[in-house]
Residue, then its C-alpha position, 0 to 999 in steps of 0.5 A: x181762381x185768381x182771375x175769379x176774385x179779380x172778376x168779383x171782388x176788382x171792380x172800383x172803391x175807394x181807398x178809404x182815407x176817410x169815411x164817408x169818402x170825398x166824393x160825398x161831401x157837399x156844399x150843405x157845410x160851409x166856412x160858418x159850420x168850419x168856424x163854429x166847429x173850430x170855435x168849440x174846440x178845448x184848448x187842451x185839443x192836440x191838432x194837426x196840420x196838412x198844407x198842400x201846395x198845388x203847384x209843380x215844375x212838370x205834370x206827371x201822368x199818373x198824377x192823381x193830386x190837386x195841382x198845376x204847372x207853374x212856369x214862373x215863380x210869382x204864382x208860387x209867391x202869391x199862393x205863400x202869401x195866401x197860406x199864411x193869411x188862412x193859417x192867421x184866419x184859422x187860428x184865430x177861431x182856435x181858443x188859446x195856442x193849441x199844440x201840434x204834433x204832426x205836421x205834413x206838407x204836400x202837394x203837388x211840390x211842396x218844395x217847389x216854394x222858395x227855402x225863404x217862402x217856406x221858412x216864413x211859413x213855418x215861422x207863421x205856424x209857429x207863431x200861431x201855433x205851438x209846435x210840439x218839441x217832438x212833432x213830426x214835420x214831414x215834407x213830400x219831395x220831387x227829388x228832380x228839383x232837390x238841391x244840398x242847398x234847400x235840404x239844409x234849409x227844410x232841416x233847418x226849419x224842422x222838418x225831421x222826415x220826407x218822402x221821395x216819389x220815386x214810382x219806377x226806375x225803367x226809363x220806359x216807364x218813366x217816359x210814358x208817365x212823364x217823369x224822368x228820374x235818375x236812380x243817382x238823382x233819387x241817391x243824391x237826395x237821400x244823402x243830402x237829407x241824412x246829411x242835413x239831420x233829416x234821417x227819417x227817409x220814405x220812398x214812393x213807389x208804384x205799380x200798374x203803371x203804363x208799360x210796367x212788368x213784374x221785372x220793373x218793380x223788383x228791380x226798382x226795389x233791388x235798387x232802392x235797398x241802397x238808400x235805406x229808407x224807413x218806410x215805403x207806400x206802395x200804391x196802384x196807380x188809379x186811372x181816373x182820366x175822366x177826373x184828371x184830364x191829364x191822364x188822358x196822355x196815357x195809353x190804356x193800352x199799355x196799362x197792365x191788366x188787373x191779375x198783372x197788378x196783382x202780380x206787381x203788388x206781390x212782387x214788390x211786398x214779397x222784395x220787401x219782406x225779404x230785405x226784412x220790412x213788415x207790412x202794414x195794411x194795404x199799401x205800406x211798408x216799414x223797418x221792424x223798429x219804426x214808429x209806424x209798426x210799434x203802432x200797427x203792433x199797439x192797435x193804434x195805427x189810423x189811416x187819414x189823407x196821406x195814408x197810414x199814419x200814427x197820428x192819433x189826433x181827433x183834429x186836422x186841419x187841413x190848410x191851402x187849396x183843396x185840403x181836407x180837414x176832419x174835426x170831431x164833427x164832420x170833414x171840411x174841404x177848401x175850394x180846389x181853385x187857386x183864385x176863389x181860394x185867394x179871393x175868400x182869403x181876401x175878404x177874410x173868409x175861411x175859403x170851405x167849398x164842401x165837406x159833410x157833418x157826420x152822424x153816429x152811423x158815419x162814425x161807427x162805419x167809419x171805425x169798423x172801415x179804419x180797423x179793417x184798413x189798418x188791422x185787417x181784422x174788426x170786432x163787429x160785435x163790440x163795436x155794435x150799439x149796447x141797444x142792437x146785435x149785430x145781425x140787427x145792425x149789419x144783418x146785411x153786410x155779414x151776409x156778403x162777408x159771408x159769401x167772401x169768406x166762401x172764397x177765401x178773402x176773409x174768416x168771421x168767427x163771433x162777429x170777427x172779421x179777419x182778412x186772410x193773407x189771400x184777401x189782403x190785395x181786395x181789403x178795399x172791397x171788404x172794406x166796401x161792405x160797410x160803406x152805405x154811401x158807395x151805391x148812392x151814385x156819387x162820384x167813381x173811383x179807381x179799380x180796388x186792386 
């Protein structure tokens, strides 16, 4: 039955960190729409921020991020100096000093920024912005390229939570994605963070990744027990080496088939659930008392670029090449290059290549997809428009969710779709459903389990 639904239900989709997917943006919205967006927002409006830093010392194969090879520190140097000036640009366009209670820096290395670079970032942020006592200021790390020295530093510009990649600790594996990383290492850098005052700790971890078995992921668990992190985010690797030419180095034929993904998956969320953390939609793990739980238990769990996340805000603004930022009116995405981003900057534009306003449909879609992606249950019904029902507005889509509840993946009582423990590893293919932009032929994505 297993190799059936992998058959039927395994094929590629997004991962929904937004709706519609990046795929679908365009280059019909621009720096003027950007603008005339950021000018409306009240000044009561929380935000939140997201810098990405598209550089790093060593390319990892499976990497599916926006990101370069920096030899040399300067190209770092210069592309500090350029966040800055798109942090001033953007807030300029802003009423007031609006607050801010998330910010999150990744990449790429975020840290791969000198600890002086990364504190007159933060200082400019501060300067244009007015961060929230309690914000949550969370870092991504390469713990290969961590020292005492800067985790001091990162406590001491605020930061209060980071997340260490971690993947897989068998040597093998690492070697066929080009990532050595010593259990030690990945250690050392948890107690230099505690140490510093940074005692929110997540870990990274993967499955389906070249030459990896069921033995590799349980026994990377086992060993991260000793580090006692917070959260964990456990994602499938995606082979998308027609996007991400590096991939290339990868030998598909050491890539695990979709039933041993799924074997993979379960063998790591079973391990956490048996050293007591709970699950959270798709790809997430947390201790019972986290923040992150709470809001999954509240209903207010949402799902944005980095993930799950209890940020709430209706506002990101996503700063640095590539980033993606969402406003009440559509989604925005800087241009993914280093040099047209920096010359934009320059000439004091605010450096958009595409994004995609969003119509009353979009948004509809969108909630009924985040509360399938987070909840794992929506209420099609309360959702639809008082002028329509249901089967008027998705006559179509809870004909298919029937067909899946014929198999098992889902139960639909009175416009209620809830995914059943056996349709968690497919929710993505559930969440497929809704999706009207899926089938326009735009972009392709990673397989859904």
């Amino acid at each position: 039955m297993t190799e059936q639904l992998v058959t039927r239900y395994g094929g590629s989709a997004p991962r929904y960190t937004s709706y519609p997917t990046a795929p679908h943006f365009h280059d019909g919205v621009t720096g003027r729409d950007y603008e005339s967006w950021l000018q409306v927002l009240p000044s009561t409006e929380t935000l939140s921020l997201y810098l990405h830093v598209p550089f790093c010392q060593r390319m990892c194969w499976y990497c599916g991020c926006q990101t370069k090879i920096a030899a040399q520190y300067q190209p770092v140097a210069d592309y500090a100096k350029h966040l800055a000036m798109e942090i001033e640009l953007v807030s300029k366009q802003l009423r007031n000093r609006p607050s801010v209670q998330h910010i999150h820096w990744g990449g790429g290395t975020p840290t791969i920024l000198s600890a002086d670079d990364f504190m007159a970032l933060m200082n400019r942020l501060r300067t244009q912005f007015t961060i929230s006592f309690d914000a949550e200021i969370a870092i991504e790390i390469d713990p290969r390229t961590m020292t005492r020295e800067y985790a001091g530093k990162l406590a001491e510009a605020g930061v209060n939570r980071a997340s260490l990649g971690v993947q897989d600790f068998n040597p093998d594996v690492q070697k066929a994605i080009n990532r050595p990383q010593s259990f030690e290492q990945t250690r050392d850098v948890t107690e230099w963070l505690r140490d510093a005052g940074i005692g929110h700790i997540n870990l990274d971890l993967m499955y389906g990744l070249p030459q990896q078995t069921v033995a590799d992921v349980q026994r990377t668990v086992d060993l991260t027990m000793a580090l006692d992190a917070d959260r964990y985010s456990v994602f499938g690797y995606a082979h998308v080496p027609w996007m991400k030419t590096h991939q290339k180095q990868i030998v598909e034929a050491d890539l695990p088939g979709a039933e041993d993904r799924l074997n993979q998956a379960a063998a790591i969320a079973t391990r956490l659930q048996d050293n007591g953390y709970r699950a959270i939609g798709l790809d997430h793990f947390a201790k019972p008392d986290d923040t992150m739980v709470r809001a999954l238990d509240g209903g207010r769990l949402h799902r944005n670029f980095q993930g799950y996340t209890t940020d709430s805000a209706a506002t990101l603004i996503g700063l640095g090449a590539s980033a993606i930022g969402h406003l009440p009116q559509g989604y925005v995405q800087n241009t993914a290059s280093v040099a047209p981003y920096k010359a934009a900057i320059e000439k004091g534009q605010l450096p958009v290549a595409r994004g995609i306003k969003l119509s009353s449909n979009d948004r509809l879609r969108r909630q009924i997809i985040e509360r399938l992606m987070c909840d794992l249950a929506v209420d099609v019904t309360a959702l639809t428009p008082p002028a329509s029902s249901p089967l008027d507005a998705f006559g179509e889509e809870l004909a298919q969710i029937r067909c899946m509840q014929a198999d098992g993946l889902v139960e639909l009582n009175d416009g209620v779709v809830q995914i059943t423990d056996a349709g968690r590893p497919y929710v993505r293919a559930v969440c497929a459903v809704f999706d009207q932009y899926l089938d326009k032929g735009r972009g392709r994505h990673s397989r859904a389990v």
